[in-house]
N, C-alpha and C positions, 0 to 999 in steps of 0.2 A: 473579669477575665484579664492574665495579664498576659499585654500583648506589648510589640514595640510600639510607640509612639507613631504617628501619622507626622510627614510630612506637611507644614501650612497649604493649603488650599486656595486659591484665588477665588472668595463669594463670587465677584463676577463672570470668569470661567465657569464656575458651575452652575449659575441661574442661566447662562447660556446654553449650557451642557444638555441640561434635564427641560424636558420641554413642558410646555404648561399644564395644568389638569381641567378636564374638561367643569363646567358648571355644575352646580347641582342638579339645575333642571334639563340638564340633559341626560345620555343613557349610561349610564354603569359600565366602566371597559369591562369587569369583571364579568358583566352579565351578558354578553357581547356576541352573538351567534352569529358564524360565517357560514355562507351555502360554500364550499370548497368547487363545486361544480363550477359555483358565477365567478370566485376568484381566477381561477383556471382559463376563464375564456375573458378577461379582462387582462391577464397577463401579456405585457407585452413581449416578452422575452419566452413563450410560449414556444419549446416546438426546440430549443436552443442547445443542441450534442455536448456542450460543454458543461451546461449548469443543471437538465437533468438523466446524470448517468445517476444511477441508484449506487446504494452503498451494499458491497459486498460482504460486507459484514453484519447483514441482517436478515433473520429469518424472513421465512413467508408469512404473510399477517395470518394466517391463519392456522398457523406451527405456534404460535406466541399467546402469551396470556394476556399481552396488552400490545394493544395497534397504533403505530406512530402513526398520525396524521401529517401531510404537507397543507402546508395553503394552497397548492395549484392542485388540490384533488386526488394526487397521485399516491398508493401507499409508501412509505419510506420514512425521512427522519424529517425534521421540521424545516420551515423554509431558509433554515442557513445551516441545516443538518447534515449538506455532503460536505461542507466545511468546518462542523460543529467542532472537532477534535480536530485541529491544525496546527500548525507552533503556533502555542500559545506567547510566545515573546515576541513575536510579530507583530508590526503594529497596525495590519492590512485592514482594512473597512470591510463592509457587508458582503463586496460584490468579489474577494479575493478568493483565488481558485488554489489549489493545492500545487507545489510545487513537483514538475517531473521530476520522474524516479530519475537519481542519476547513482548509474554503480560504480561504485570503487572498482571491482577489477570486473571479467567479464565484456561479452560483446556489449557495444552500446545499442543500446535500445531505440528500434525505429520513431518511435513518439519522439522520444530527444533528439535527434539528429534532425526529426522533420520541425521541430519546433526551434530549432536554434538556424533551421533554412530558413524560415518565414520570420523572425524576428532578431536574425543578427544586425546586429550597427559598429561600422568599420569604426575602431577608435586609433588614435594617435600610432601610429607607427605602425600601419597594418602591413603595407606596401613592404618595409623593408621585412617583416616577417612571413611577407607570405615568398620573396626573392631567398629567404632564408632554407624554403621548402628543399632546392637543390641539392644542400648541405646535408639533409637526410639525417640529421640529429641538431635540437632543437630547446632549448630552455628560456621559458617564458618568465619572467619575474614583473614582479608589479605589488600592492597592496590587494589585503586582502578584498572579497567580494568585488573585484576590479576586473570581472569577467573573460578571466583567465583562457576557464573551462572554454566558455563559449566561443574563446578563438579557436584553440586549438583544435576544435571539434571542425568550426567552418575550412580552416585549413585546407583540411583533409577531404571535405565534402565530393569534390570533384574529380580526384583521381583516387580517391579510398574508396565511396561512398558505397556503403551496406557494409565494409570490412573493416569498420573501428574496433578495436580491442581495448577497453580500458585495462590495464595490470596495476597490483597493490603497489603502495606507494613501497611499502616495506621489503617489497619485493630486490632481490642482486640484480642490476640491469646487464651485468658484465657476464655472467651463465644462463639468462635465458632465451628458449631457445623462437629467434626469429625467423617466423614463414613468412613464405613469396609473396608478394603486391598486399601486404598488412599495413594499416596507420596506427600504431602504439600512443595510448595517453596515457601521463603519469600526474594523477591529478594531486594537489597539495602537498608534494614531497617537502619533509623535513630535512631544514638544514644541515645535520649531521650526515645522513648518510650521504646524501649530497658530495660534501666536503673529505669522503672518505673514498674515492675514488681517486684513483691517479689519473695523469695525462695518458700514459701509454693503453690502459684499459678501456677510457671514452674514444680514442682512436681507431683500438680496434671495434669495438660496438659502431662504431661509425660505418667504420669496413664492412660488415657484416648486413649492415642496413642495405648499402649501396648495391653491394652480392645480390640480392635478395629485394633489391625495389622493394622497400619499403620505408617507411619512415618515421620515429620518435619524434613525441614532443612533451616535454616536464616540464609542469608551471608549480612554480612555489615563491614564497616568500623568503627569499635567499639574503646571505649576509654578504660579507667582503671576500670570506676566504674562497665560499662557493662560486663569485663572481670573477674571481681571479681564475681559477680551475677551468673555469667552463667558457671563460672568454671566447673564443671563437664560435661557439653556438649558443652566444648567452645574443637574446634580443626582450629589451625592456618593454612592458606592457603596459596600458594607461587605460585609467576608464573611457567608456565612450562618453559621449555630449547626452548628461540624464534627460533631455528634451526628444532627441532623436530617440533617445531608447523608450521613451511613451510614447512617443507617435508611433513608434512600429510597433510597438504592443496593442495601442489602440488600434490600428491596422487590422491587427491578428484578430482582436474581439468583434471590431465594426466595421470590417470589408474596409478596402483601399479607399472608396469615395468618403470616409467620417469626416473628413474637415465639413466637406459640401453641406453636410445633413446637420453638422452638429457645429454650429459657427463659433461660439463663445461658452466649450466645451472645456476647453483651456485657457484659463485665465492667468493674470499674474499672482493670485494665492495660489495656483495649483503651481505654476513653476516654480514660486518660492519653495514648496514642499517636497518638488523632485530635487532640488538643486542640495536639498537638508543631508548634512551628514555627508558629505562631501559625492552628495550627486552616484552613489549606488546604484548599479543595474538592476538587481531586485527591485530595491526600493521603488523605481520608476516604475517595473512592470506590476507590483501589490499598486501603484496609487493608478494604474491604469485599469487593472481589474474591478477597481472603484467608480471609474468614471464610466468602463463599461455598464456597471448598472443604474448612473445618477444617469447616463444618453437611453435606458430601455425605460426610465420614469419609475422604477422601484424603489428609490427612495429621493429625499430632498438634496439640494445643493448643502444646506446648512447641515443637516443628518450627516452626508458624507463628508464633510468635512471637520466634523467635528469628532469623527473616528481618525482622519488623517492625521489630526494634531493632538490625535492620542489625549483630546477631554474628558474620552472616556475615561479613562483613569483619574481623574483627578475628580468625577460625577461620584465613580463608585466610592474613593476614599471618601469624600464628605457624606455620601449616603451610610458609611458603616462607623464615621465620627458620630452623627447622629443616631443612631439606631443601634448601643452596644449591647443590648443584652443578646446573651447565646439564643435563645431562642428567636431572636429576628437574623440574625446570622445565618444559621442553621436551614432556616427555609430560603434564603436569598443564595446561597452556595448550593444547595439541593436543587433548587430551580434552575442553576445556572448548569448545572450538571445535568438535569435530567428533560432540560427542556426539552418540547414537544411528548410528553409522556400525559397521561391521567393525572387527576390533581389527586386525586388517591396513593398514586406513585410517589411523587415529590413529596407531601405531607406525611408518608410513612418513613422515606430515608430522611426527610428533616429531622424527624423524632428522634429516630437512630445516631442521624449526627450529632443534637442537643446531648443525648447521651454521654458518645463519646467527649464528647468539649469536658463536659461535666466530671468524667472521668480523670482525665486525660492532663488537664491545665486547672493551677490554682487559682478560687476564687478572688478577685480585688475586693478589696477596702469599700472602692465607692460604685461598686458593680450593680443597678439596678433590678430588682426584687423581677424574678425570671420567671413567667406562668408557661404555662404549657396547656392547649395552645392559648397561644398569647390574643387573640380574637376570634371574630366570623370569618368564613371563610372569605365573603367580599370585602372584610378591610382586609385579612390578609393580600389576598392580592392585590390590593392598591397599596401597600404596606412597600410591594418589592416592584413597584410599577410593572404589574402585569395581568395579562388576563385570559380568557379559559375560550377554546374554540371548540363549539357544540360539534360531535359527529357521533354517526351511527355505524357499528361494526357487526357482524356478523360471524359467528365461530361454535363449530357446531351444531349448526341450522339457530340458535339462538341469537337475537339481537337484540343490542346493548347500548346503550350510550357512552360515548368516552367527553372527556371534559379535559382536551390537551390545554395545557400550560405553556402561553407563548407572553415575551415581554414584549412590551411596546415600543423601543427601542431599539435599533440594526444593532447586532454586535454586541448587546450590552450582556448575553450572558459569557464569553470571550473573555470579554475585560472583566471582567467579575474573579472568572477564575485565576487568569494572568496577575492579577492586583492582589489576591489574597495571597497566594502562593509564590510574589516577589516580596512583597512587604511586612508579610508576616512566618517567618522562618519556624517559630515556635506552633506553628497549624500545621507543617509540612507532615508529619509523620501519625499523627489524628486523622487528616485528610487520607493517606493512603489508605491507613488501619478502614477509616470507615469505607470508603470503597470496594475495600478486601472484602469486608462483610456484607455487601451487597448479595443477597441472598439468590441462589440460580434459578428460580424460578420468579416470574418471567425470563425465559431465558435470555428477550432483548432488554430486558435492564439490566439484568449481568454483562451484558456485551460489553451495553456503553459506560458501566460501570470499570470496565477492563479496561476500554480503549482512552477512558480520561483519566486512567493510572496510570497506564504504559506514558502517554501521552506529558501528566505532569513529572515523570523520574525525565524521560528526553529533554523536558524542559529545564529540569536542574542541573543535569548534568553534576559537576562538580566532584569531591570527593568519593569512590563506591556509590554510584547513583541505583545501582542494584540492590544493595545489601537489604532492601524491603521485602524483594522476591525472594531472598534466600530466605527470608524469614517466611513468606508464604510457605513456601515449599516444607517445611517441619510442622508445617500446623496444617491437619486436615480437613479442619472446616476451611481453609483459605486455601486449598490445593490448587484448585480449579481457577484461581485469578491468575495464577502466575505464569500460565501461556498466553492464554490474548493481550496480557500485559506485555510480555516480552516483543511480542509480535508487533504491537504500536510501535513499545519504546525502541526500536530497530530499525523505524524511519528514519532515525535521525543520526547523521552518518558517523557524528562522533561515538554517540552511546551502544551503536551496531558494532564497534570495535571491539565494547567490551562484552556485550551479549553472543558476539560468537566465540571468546575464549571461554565464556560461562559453558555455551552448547557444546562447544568441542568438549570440555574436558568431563559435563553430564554425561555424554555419547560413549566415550568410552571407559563411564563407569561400572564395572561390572559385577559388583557385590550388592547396585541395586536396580532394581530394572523398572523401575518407575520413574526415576530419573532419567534415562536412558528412552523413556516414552513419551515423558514432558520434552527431549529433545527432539525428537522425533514429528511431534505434534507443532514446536516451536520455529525450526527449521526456515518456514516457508516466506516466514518475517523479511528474515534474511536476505531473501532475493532480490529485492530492488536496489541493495546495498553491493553485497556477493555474490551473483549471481553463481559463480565457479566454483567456490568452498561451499555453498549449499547444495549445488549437484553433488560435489563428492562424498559428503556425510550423508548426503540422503541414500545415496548409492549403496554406501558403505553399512549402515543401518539396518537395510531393507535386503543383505544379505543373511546378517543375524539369526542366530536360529530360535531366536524368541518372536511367535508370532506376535504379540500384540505391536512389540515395536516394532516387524517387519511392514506390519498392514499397514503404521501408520507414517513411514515413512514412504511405503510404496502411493499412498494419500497426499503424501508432500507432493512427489514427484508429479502425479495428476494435476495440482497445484501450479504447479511452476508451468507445465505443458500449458494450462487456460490462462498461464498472466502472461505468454507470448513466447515459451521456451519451445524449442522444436522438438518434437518427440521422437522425428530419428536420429536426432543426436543422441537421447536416450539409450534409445535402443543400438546404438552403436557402440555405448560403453557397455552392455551388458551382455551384447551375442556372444562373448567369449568368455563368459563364465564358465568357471568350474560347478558349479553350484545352477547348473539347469532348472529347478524346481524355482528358485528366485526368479532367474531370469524369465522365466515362462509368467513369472504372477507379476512383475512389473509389464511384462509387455499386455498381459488382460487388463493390467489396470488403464493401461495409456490406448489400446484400443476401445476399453468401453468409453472411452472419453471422447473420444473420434467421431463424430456425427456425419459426417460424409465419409465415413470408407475408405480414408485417401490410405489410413496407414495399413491397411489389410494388404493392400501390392505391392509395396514397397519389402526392397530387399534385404533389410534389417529384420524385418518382421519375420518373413519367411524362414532366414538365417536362422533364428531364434527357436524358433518352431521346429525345423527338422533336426536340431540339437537335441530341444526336450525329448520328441516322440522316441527317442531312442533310451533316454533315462527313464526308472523305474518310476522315481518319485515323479518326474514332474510330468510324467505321459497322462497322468487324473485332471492335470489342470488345463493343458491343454483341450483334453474332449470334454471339457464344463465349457470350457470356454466357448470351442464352436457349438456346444448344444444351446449354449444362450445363446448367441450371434443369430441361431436358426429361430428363435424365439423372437426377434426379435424384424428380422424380414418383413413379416406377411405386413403388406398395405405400405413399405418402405420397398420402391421399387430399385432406390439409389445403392441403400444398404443391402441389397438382394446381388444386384449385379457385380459389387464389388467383393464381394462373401464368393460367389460362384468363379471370379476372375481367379482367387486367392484359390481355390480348388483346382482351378486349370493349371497352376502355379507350381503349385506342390507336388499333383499328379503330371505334369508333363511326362511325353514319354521321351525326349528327349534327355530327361535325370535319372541318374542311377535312383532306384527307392530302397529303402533298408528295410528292416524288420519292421520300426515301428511306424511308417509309413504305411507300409502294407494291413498293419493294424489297425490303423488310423482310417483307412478307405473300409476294411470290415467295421469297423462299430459305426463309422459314417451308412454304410451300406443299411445294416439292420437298423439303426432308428430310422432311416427314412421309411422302413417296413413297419416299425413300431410305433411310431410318430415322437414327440416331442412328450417328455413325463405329466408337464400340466392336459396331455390331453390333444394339444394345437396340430394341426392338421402341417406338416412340411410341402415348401415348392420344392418337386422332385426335380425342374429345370435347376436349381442350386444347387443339388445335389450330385448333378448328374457326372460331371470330371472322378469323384472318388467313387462314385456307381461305375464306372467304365475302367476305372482304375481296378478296379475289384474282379469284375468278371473277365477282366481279359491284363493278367497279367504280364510283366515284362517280359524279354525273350532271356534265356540265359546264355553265355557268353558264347557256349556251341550251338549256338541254335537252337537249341529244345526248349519247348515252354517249360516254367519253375513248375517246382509242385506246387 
């Protein structure tokens, strides 16, 4: 295979790196069965909101043709599986948590604001920036990752707090338009525009702030010219002290008492490693997330450390010096991808990968004679240090044994992928290809097939980091990767810049509408980036007169409502449509989302509602909608009484009522006579407002009852 060259390797780093192999006379890691039950109750870190929320992105085990096991019992992905796909250029240990969403424009998100309360650390010149606040316009400068963001967010906490507004950086700050008691963050502005402002324009934006109590603050990396321009609201920014910023992350993970508990938790190799690289606020809080889990005893001092100093790379290089034929490759990249899967799973896409390699890159010279497979299943995995965790699954009343593939090793299949995918550039486009071909069923190995593509284009970034998906997209066996793909690659806030001119410009293309569904489908990515251009394309979308893309953007929107967006915001952009039949089926969609009721009273909803019943087209979707709501009552006492509030609502006699109002109380009236179509029996107490609405109609404006 020819590949680039490997960097020399330190023999001693690595015999430290890779830990010893057990005796002959003792047990086979391969052969190695865990009760998942006794793990589970041995875990110290049992019971813990931050390390097991489950992954969204997975079926139900029993939807699936193969069942991810955890080591603590639980169904979902494997025990570093809610961090299995994270930046992989990161250099974080076992115990690192995913970075909050932070969006480019868009309200800021309560998780961030709450998470930057509990672990801000005042750095160098806080004092004169937060006196700076009066001034009501505001430019933060400093080096990169020098936690900018996280002042200006704290800034604000006290006299903004709940009403931050992130805006694009791209965005004119001289025409947009500023409301009352707002705090404005202009995260990473680019020195040009910057520089393209005049004095008299940042004056008036100034003016305008002041009008209006509120307050600007843009942090970037600025040059001479921009520092001149903006001199009077220019305040310099410094990293904080990287000690302080571990201790209050550790704080965050182990309660304010962790010194007390955990005395020689921090030592002077951990300080030397926050201090690396010029003392980074990230950097402190990944090596805190680490320590968090060496203080719950889930893995060793040595283990996590030898992820800290990034060994791992240098283990996996001399393990793939050693071990060049494709076919040992092939299963160590498969593994490292499909860990926590069946060994059935992994040894089938190894094949496929061998394949591709095969294909793909010319044979060397001195390339060792390649079998397939290359041993027993027990060397193989002692082959890639790792070994198979017995469990029993159940799916279709049958039960099965699965045989998950876990290394022995924190992190090692991370570094695996990070190492191949920085150091051999000539694998990069083999790698995607074989994951494209990740075949959809099981459907959860497609997923995570998606999300370690999406996942390794974020990670390259560089030249067209997309131009793989375009090629998904022309090939129909590869259709179906190219949305879960975009949707990873979209976390990552540079490559989200270019996936939403790809989406915008799909969206409204209209010679094909399958493209235009892939947008539609893709959209939702988006939001932890944009949250404001993904409502609007969704919006926009989901007006379309092609159902399939209406349905699945009105899908989006549902979407966005369960990841924290408000749904009468929603429905605040939509009660004034022209196009009533839309607006009627986005707001079915965001009420059946609704599990307590709360949107059925609210005056959006209503709005919405006595709009349609008077349109031809969308009066069908409305009385579907309440005949399921009514479907949906019996033995929901919650969802009964707020169904019935929404009838009092509608029917008050205090509101003029129209035509389709008056319709609306007859077809309510007769199915409570007819029941419900499956049959189900209706509480006539729910029904009673459009029953009374019916038999005793309004008065007409002479007095006389209507006909």
């Amino acid at each position: 295979m020819s590949l680039p060259d490997e960097r020399p390797l330190d023999p001693a780093a690595s015999a430290r790196a890779v830990p010893p192999r057990e005796d002959a006379a003792g047990p086979r890691r391969s052969e190695r069965r865990i009760d998942p039950a006794q793990v589970d109750r041995d875990r110290p870190d049992r019971g813990r909101p931050d390390r097991d929320r489950p992954d969204e992105d997975l079926v139900r085990p029993d939807a699936a043709g193969t069942v991810i096991v955890n080591l603590d019992g639980t169904t979902g992905t494997h025990v570093f599986g809610a961090r299995m796909f994270a930046d992989l250029t990161s250099g974080a240990g076992p115990g690192s948590t995913r970075r909050l969403r932070q969006a480019r424009e868009g309200p800021i998100w309560p998780e961030e604001s709450e998470f930057v309360r509990r672990t801000f650390v005042p750095p160098k010149g806080y004092l004169r920036a937060r006196s700076m606040m009066a001034r009501h316009l505001i430019l933060l400068t400093g080096e990169a990752e020098s936690g900018k963001r996280t002042l200006a967010l704290h800034l604000m906490q006290d006299q903004y707090a709940g009403k931050v507004i992130a805006l694009d950086p791209d965005e004119d700050l001289s025409t947009h338009r500023i409301q009352r008691g707002r705090g404005y963050v202009v995260d990473s502005a680019a020195a040009d525009p910057l520089a393209g402002y005049v004095r008299h324009d940042l004056e008036l934006l100034r003016r305008r702030l002041v009008e209006r109590d509120s307050v600007l603050v843009v942090t970037a990396v600025a040059a001479a010219p921009v520092l001149a321009l903006w001199a009077p609201w220019h305040v310099p920014c410094e990293r904080p002290d990287p000690l302080q910023v571990l201790h209050s992350h550790l704080a965050h993970h182990l309660g304010r008492d962790w010194e007390r508990r955990h005395l020689d938790l921090v030592d002077e190799d951990i300080a030397e490693l926050v201090r690396a690289d010029g003392g980074r606020p990230d950097r402190a809080a990944a090596v805190a997330g680490d320590l968090a889990d060496l203080a719950d005893r889930r893995f060793t001092r040595t283990e996590v450390l030898n992820v800290l100093r990034d060994r791992d790379h240098a283990a996996v290089a001399g393990w793939l010096r050693a071990h060049p034929g494709r076919a040992d490759w092939a299963l160590m990249i498969a593994a490292a991808v499909f860990e926590g899967h069946d060994y059935g799973i992994v040894t089938e896409r190894a094949g496929a990968l061998r394949e591709t390699l095969t294909e793909r890159l010319p044979t060397g010279a001195e390339e060792p004679a390649d079998d397939w497979p290359p041993r027993a299943r027990a060397d193989r995995l002692d082959l890639i240090d790792a070994t198979t965790i017995a469990a029993d699954a159940t799916r279709d009343g049958a039960r099965y044994r699965l045989d998950v593939v876990a290394f022995d090793r924190p992190h090692w299949a991370a570094s695996v992928r990070a190492h191949v995918w920085d150091a051999y550039p000539d694998l990069r486009d083999p790698l995607l290809d074989w994951l494209a071909a990740t075949p959809r069923h099981p459907p959860d190995v497609h997923r995570v097939a998606a999300r370690a593509a999406g996942d390794l284009i974020a990670t390259g970034r560089g030249h067209r980091p997309l131009a793989p998906v375009l090629r998904w997209v022309r090939d129909d066996a590869r259709h179906a990767m190219a949305v879960p793909a975009l949707r990873a690659a979209a976390q990552d806030a540079v490559v989200a810049t270019q996936v939403r001119r790809l989406l915008a410009g799909w969206s409204r293309d209209t010679t094909r509408s399958g493209l235009r569904l892939m947008a539609a489908r893709a959209y939702p990515g988006l939001a932890s980036v944009y949250p404001g251009r993904t409502l609007t394309d969704l919006l926009r979308l989901a007006r379309t007169g092609d159902r399939a893309v209406a349905a699945a953007a009105r899908e989006g929107l549902a979407a966005l409502c369960r990841d924290g967006m408000r749904a009468e915001s929603v429905l605040e952009r939509v009660e004034d449509w022209e196009e009533a039949r839309a607006a009627a089926e986005v707001a079915a969609v965001l009420v059946g989302e609704d599990a307590d009721g709360e949107l059925l009273t609210g005056e959006r909803f209503l709005a919405v509602v006595r709009h349609a019943v008077c349109d031809r087209d969308a009066y069908p979707v409305v009385a579907r909608l309440f005949t399921e709501l009514l479907g949906t009552t019996r033995g929901d006492a919650t969802r009964a009484a707020a169904l019935r509030a929404t009838f009092a609502l509608l029917f008050s006699p205090g509101r003029g009522r129209g035509h389709g109002l008056e319709r609306l109380a007859y077809d309510l009236t007769r199915l409570a006579h007819r029941g419900l179509p499956d049959g189900d029996v209706i509480d006539i107490k729910v029904l009673e407002p459009a029953i009374t609405a019916f038999e005793e109609p309004p008065a007409r404006a002479n007095g006389g009852a209507s006909a």
